[in-house]
Structures are given as C-alpha cells and as structure tokens.
C-alpha positions in Angstrom: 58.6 59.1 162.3 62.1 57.8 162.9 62.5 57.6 159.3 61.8 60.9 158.4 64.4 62.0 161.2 67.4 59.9 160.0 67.0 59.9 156.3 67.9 63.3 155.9 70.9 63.2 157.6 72.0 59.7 155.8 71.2 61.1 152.8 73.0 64.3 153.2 76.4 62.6 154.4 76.3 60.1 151.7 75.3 63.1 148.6 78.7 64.2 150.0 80.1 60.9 149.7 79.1 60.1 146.9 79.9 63.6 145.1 83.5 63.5 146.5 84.0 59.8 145.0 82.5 61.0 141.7 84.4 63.9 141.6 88.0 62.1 142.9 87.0 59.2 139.6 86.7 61.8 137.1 90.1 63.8 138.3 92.0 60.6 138.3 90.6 59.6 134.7 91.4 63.2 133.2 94.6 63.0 134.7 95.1 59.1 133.6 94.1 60.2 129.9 96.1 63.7 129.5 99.4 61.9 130.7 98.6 58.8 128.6 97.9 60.8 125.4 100.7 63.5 125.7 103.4 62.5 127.6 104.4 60.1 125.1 108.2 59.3 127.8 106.0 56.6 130.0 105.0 54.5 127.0 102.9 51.4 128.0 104.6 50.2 131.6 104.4 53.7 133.2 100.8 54.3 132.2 100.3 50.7 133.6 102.4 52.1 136.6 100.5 55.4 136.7 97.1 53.1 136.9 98.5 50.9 139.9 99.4 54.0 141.8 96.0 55.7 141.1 94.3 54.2 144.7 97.3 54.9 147.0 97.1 58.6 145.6 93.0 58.3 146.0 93.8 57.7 149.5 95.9 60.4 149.9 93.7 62.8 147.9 91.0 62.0 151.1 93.4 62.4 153.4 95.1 65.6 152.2 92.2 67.7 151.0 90.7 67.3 154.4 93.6 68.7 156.2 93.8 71.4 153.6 90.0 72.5 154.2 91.3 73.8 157.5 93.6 76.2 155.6 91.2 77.6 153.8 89.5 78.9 156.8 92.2 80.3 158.4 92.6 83.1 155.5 88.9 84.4 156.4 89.8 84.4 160.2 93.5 86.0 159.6 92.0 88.7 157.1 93.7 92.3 157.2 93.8 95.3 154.3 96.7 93.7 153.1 95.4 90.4 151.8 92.3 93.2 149.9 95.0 95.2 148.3 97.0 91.6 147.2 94.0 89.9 145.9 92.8 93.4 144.2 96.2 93.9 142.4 96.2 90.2 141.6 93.0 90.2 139.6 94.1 93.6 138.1 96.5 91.3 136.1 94.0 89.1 134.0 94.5 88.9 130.4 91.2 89.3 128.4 92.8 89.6 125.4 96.1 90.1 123.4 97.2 92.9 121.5 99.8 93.7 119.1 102.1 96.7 119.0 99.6 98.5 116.3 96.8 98.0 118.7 98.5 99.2 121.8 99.3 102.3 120.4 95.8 102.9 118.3 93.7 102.2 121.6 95.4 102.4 124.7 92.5 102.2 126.9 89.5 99.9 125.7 87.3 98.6 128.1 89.0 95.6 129.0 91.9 98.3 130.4 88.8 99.0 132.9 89.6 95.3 134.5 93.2 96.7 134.9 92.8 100.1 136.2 90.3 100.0 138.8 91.2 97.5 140.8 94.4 99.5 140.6 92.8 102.3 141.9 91.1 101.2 144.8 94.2 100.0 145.9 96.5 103.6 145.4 93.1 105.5 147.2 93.4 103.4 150.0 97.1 103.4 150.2 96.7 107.5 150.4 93.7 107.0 152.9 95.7 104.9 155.2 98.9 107.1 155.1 96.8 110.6 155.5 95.0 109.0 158.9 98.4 107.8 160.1 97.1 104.2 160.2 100.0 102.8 158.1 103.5 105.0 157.5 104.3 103.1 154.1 105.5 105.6 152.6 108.7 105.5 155.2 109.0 101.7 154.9 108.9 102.2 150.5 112.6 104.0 150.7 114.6 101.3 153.4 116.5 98.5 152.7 115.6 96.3 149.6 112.0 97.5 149.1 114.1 101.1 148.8 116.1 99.9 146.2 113.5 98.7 144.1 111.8 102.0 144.9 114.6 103.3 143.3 114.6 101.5 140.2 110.9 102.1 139.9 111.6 105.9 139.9 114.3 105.2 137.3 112.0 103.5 135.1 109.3 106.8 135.7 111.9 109.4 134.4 113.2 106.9 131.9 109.2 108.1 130.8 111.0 111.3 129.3 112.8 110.0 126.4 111.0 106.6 125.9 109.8 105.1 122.8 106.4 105.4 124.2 106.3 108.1 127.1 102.5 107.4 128.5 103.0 103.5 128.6 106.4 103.9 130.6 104.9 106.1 132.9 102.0 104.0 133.5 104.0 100.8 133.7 106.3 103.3 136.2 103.5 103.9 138.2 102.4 100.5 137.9 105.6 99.0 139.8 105.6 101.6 142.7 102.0 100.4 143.6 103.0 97.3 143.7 106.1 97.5 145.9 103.7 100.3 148.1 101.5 97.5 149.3 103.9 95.4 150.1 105.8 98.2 152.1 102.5 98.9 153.7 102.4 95.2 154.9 106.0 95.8 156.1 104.8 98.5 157.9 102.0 97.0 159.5 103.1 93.5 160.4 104.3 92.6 164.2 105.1 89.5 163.7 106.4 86.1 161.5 102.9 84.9 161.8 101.4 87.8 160.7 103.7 87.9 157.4 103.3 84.1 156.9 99.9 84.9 156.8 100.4 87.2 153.9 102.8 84.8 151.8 100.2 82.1 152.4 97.6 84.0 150.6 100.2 85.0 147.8 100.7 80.8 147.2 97.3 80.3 147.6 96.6 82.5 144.9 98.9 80.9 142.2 97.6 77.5 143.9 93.6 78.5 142.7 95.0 79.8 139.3 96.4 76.2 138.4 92.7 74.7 139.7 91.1 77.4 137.3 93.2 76.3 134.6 92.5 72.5 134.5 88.7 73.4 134.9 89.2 75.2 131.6 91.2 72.3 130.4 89.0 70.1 131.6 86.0 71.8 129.5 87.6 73.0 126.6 90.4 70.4 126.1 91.1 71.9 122.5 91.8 75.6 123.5 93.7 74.7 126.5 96.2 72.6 125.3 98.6 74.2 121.8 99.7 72.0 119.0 102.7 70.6 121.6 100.3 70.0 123.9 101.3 72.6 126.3 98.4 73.1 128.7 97.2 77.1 128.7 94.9 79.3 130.5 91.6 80.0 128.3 90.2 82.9 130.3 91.3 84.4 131.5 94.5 84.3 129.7 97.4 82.7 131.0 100.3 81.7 129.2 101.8 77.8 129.7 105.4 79.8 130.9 103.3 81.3 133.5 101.6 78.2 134.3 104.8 76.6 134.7 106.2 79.2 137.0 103.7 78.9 139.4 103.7 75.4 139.3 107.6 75.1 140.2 106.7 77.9 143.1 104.1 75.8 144.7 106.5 72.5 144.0 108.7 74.3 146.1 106.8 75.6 149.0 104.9 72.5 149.2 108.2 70.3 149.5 109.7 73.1 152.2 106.6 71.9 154.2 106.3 68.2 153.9 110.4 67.7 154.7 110.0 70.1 158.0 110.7 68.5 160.8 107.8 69.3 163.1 105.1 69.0 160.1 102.0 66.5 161.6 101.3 63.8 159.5 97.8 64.6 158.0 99.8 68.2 157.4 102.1 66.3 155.2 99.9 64.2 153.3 98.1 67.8 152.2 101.8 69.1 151.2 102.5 65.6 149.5 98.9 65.9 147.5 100.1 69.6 147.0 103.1 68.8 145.5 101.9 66.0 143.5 99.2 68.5 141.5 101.5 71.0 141.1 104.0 68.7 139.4 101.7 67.2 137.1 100.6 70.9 136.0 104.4 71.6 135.6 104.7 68.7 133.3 101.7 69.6 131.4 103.0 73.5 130.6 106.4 71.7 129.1 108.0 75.0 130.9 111.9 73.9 130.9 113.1 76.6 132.6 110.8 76.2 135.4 111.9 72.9 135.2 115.4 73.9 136.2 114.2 76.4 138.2 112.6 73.7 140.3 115.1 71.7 140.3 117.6 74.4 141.8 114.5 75.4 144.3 114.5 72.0 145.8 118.6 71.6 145.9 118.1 74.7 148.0 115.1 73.1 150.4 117.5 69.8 150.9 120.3 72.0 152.0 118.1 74.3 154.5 116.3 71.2 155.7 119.7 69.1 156.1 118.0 66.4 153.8 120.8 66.8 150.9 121.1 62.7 151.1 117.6 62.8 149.6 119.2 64.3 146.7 121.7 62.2 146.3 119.7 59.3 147.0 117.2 60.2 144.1 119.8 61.1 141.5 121.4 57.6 142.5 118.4 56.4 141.4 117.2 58.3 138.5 120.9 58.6 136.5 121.2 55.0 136.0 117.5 54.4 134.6 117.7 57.2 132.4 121.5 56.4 130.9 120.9 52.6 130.6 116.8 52.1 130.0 114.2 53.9 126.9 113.6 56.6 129.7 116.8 58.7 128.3 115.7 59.6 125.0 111.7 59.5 126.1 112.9 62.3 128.2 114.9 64.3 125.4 112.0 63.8 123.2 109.2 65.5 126.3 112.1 68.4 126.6 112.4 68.7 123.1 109.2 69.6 122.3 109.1 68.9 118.8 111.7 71.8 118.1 114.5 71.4 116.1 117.8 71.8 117.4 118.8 75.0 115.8 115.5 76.3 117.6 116.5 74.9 120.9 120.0 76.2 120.9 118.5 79.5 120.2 116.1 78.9 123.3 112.5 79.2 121.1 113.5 82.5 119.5 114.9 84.3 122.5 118.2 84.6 121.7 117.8 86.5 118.5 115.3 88.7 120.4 118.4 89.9 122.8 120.6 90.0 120.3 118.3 93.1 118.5 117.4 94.2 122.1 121.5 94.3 122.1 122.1 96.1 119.2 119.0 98.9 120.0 120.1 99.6 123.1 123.7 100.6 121.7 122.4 103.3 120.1 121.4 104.8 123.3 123.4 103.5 125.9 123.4 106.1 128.2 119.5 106.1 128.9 117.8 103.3 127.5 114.9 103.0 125.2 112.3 103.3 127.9 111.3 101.0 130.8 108.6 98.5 129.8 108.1 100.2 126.4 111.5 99.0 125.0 110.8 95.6 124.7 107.8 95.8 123.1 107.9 98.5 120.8 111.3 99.3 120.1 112.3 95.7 119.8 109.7 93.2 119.2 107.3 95.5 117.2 110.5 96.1 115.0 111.1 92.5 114.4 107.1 91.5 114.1 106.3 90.1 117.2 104.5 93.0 118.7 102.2 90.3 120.4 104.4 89.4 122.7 103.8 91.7 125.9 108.3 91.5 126.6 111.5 89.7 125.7 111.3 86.7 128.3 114.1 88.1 130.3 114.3 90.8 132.9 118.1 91.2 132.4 117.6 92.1 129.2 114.5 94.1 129.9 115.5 96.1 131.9 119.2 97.1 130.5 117.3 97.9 127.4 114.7 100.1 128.9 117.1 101.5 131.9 120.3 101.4 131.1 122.9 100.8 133.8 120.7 103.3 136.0 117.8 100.8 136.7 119.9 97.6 136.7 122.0 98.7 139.1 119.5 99.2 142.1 117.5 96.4 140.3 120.4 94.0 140.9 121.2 95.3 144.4 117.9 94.3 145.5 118.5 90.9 144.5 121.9 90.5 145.3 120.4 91.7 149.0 117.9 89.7 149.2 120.4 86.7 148.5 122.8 87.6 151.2 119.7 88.4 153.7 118.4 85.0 153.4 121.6 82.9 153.5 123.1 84.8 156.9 119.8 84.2 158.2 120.0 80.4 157.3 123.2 79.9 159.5 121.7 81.8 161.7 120.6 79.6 164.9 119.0 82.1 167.1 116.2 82.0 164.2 112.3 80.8 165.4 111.5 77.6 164.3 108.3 79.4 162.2 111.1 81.7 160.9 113.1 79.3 159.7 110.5 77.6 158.5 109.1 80.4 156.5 112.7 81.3 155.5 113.4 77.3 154.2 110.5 78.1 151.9 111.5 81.6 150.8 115.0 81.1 149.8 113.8 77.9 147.8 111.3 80.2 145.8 113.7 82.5 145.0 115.9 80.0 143.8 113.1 79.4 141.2 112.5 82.8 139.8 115.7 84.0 140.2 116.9 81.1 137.2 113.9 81.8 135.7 114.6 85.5 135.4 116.9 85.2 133.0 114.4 83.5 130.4 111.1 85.0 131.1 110.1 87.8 133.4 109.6 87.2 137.2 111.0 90.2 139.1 109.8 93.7 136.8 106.4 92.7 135.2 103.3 93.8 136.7 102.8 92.5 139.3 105.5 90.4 140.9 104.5 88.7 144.0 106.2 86.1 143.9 109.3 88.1 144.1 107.8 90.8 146.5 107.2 88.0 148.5 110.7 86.8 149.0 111.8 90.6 149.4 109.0 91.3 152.1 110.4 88.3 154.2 114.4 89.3 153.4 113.3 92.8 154.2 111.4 91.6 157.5 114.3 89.4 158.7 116.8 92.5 157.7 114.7 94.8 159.6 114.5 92.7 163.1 118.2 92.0 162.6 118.9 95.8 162.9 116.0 96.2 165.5 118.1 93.7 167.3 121.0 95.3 167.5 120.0 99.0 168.3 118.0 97.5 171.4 121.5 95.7 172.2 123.6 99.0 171.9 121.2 100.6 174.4 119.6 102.6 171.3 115.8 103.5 172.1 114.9 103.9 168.6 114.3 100.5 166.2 111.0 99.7 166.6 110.2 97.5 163.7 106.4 97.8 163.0 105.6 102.0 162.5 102.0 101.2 163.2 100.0 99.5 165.6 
C-alpha cells in the first residue's frame, strides 16, 4: 500500500526532472552546434570556451526560468481590455505569405488578408463600444501631447489617400495606424497608475520575447528553411524576417539589462534577466542584424548612464579593444559583420542606398504632396525598380518624406523629438518613483534602439509599432502627470490624469 502512495508522486517529480534535464541538454547542444558551425569568429578556443561555460549557464538556466515562471502568472492575474486589443493587433500582423507589387494590386484581399482584418476589427468595434458607453474617453486622450501628434500624421497619411499611387491601400494603411495609436490612447486613458502601465509594456516585451522562442522552435525543426545562404536565422511561419528578429532581440537585450543593473533587483530576479539577456543575444547574433547591433549598443550606453554604471562601459571596452586590435578576434569579427558581402555592397548598406536615392528622385516630382503614405515605397519605388517583394524601403525617414511630404514628417518628427525630451527631463528628475524610474531606465534605452534603427529599416510607421507606442505611451504618461502636477500645484481643479475609472 505505501508503495502505491509514494510512487506516484516520485514518479511525477522526477518525469519533471528528468524532462527539464532533457530538454536544458538538447538546448545547450542546438545552441553548442549553431554557434560552432556559423559563427565561424570563435574558431576552436571559443567553441572550447563556449563548452566550459555550458554548466555555469545550466545552472543559471534552473535558476532563472524558475523565477521567470512567476512572471508568467502575473499577466493572467493583471489582465485588462488592453492587453486583448495588444495581443489581437499583434497577431493581426503575421506574415503568411509574401507578395509582389503585381499581386498586391491583382488581389488585394485573399484569404490570408482574413488573418489581418479581423483581428483588426474586433479591436476598432470594441474601441467604439467602449467610447459609446463612456467606459474609456480615448478618443480625447488620441489628440494630446505626442499620441496627438502622431494622430496628426496618421490623418496626413489618410488624405495623402487622395492623390496616392494606390488610393485604397493608403487609406487602409491610414486607417491601419490610427487603430493602432487608438489602443494605446485608450490604455492612456484607462491606466491610474505606473504599475498599471508597466503592466502593459511587460506584455508588449513579452510578446517579442515568445516570437524569438517560436522562431528557434522552427529553427530547431526545420534548420534548412530557417537559416538563408548567410546563415541568418528567419521566421518560417509565420513569417518573420532576420531584421525583425534582430530588432526584437536588441529590444529584449535592452530591457533585460535595465533590469538586471537595477539597484533593488533580488537576486533570483537577476539571474532570470541575466538568462534573458543571454537568449536574446545569442538570437541577435544569429539574425546577423548590424543595425540592431548598433542599436544595442547605443541602448545599453543609454542604460549605463541612467543606472550610473557608465564604468561598466568603460571597463568592458577596456577589455574588448585590446583583444580585438592585437589577437585573430579583429578580422573574425569583420568577417561575422561582413556577411559575405562585398564592399561596394556594404558601403551601399545591402541595396538601401540606391533604393533612397530613386525614392529621392520620385518624390521630386511631387514635392509638395508625396506619392502616398505606405503606397510610395512599394509601388512607386520598389515596384519601379523590381523589388516589389519588399513590403518598404528599410527606412522610416525616407518613408515617410516620400509618401507625406514635409506634412507628415513634420508631426512625425515632433513626436519623437517629444518623446526624447520627455524622457531625459524626467531622468534628472529626482522626485521620480523608484518603479518610475525604473520603467523609465528601460524605456529611454529601447528607444535608443529603434530610434538608430529607424533610419535603416522601419520601427516607428509600419503596422503595428509597439515597440515605439510603447516608449510614447510611457513619455506621454510621465508628460501627462507632470502637467497634472502642476495644475493641482496652481490651485487648478481640473487635471485629472485617468478620464475613466
């Protein structure tokens, strides 16, 4: 009898066991091959390295992943309309399929559009539900601050729909963006507090964080689809490109680091940021993204100045300069950047510049208006020059000046350019929570990222940006409190900052 009472439960804790040592093995050896056979820069001591490391970062797998479990809770126990309407517009984004400029046009809506549109859907009825029963005033909180400028632009790009290349598909995209920035000024609306907000961005990271787990699954299955002839590692399905992969990669780098430097982080909290970080990285490396790369790089400058820790930069450059100058780690590292291009197609950075430079010379035939938000890119430039494939011109500068003219990049840039000033005031400032400043370390170091990144690829105008709308909601949050702040202290008895309750 006693054995059939403690067998079960033996068995059952060491199934678990045993399935999480399995499991840990096989990640470790995936990862131990991928870096061994493609990342050609460690050569025979750092693979011998990498192995030596492999238990310490066993350990910390163990430790981290059982902190992190209690994360993954909280979202069900913290869940409100506007984590629905994030993770709805979120999956509204999958890529099933990629079509060319000829296809676009001939069939606008096939039935993977269907993936696209109602997702989309559900969220604009319930945005209309919510603001006829006076649960959530969003459309107030869409036309302040920096969500109203990028309101702004977004109605540019709409009438921009009048004398676009392709009228229907700037409109839509129009419409596409004003959703977007609705739920987010909805959450605005609706939040009473940091926590409540942090909340929100967690779920956004979280997001990107599952993506990259998706993607090595499919990497993991279908090693020859995922990874190109450069061995960039790529989403399958569905899919995701290894630019994208690489952007939220450096975003998660970045958040993760925020974290594990703050000051009043626990330590099992820290060994879940480190283990974090550490995937993150590795999935950087293996989309080749340089751009995110540098975006990183100037994300994490940012976290070290925040967090006061600027001597760890110095401290690892002091290491890092004088083994890549005077060891084989130099030119390993040119050839992993390189990625078998040649250098005229690196100096033209993979094709973009001649892209910009048509983009350029169509835009000066109609500089007063613009060839269309969203449609200009892809069909009055890269359809023209045969690379209709290509959903947009890696560059929202570029995207939209062509499609907008000086009408959309003008509200476009203020909104950055606010957000900016927003979060570095608000970094001096030390009346600032320690969860605000937290949360605000973490912020301004993401926006470092996509803001470099903007310039190469498209971070802050493509459907749908929440990685940006992320940063904005907390710039707009803090910009909104500050002037709350200051009507209460001038006797005013206006400036409450939520509109609902």
């Amino acid at each position: 009898m006693s054995m059939e009472i403690t067998q079960p439960g033996w068995g059952s804790r060491s199934l678990r066991l045993l399935f999480g040592f399995v499991v840990l093995g096989i990640a470790l050896s995936l990862i131990t091959v991928y870096v061994s056979a493609h990342f050609e820069i460690l050569g025979v001591p750092g693979t011998l390295g990498l192995l030596a490391v492999l238990p310490p970062v066993a350990v910390l797998a163990v430790v981290g992943l059982r902190q992190g479990s209690r994360y993954f809770s909280e979202f069900w126990a913290s869940w409100s309309f506007g984590h629905t309407l994030i993770f709805l517009l979120y999956i509204s984004t999958f890529v099933f399929r990629v079509r060319d400029v000829s296809a676009a046009k001939g069939e606008p809506l096939d039935a993977w559009a269907l993936w696209r549109l109602v997702p989309e859907a559900i969220v604009a009825g319930s945005l209309v539900v919510r603001l006829m029963n006076r649960r959530t005033d969003w459309l107030r909180s869409l036309f302040q601050g920096i969500i109203g400028a990028l309101a702004t632009y977004g109605l540019v790009c709409a009438v921009s729909s009048v004398w676009s290349v392709y009228h229907t598909w700037t409109l839509y995209k129009s419409i596409e963006f004003l959703l977007d920035l609705s739920v987010m000024a909805a959450i605005l609306a609706s939040v009473r507090n940091v926590k409540e907000l942090r909340q929100i961005l967690n779920w956004i990271w979280a997001l990107y964080a599952v993506e990259l787990v998706w993607v090595w699954i499919g990497a993991a299955l279908w090693p020859s689809l995922a990874f190109d002839e450069m061995g960039r590692l790529s989403g399958i399905w569905p899919v995701a490109a290894s630019n994208s992969i690489g952007a939220s990669a450096a975003v998660i780098c970045t958040v993760a680091l925020a974290r594990f430097l703050n000051r009043e982080a626990q330590r099992p909290e820290r060994a879940w940021y480190a283990l974090l970080f550490s995937f993150a990285f590795v999935s950087l490396l293996a989309s080749q993204t340089r751009n995110a790369m540098a975006g990183l790089a100037f994300g994490i400058l940012l976290v070290l100045v925040c967090e006061k820790r600027i001597w760890l930069g110095i401290a690892g450059l002091g290491a890092l300069v004088p083994a890549v100058l005077f060891t084989s780690l130099g030119p390993r590292i040119m050839q992993f950047l390189a990625r078998d291009q040649t250098e005229s197609q690196i100096e033209g950075l993979s094709s973009r510049l001649d892209w910009w430079t048509f983009a350029w010379q169509q835009f000066m035939h109609h500089p007063l208006t613009g060839l269309g938000a969203y449609a200009a890119g892809k069909f009055a430039v890269l359809g023209k020059l045969g690379v209709g494939a290509a959903s947009q011109m890696h560059s929202d500068w570029m995207e939209v000046l062509a499609g907008t003219s000086f009408w959309g990049l003008i509200p476009f840039l203020l909104a950055l350019v606010g957000c900016w000033v927003v979060l570095v005031r608000r970094s001096w400032d030390r009346s600032l929570a320690a969860d605000e400043r937290q949360l605000l370390t973490e912020v301004l170091g993401v926006l470092g990222v996509i803001t470099l990144r903007s310039f190469f690829n498209v971070e802050l105008s493509w459907h749908a940006p929440f990685l940006y709308f992320a940063v904005v909601g907390y710039a707009e949050f803090l910009r909104r409190k500050g002037k709350q702040r200051v009507s209460v202290g001038a006797g005013s008895p206006s400036g409450s900052f939520s509109y609902s309750r």
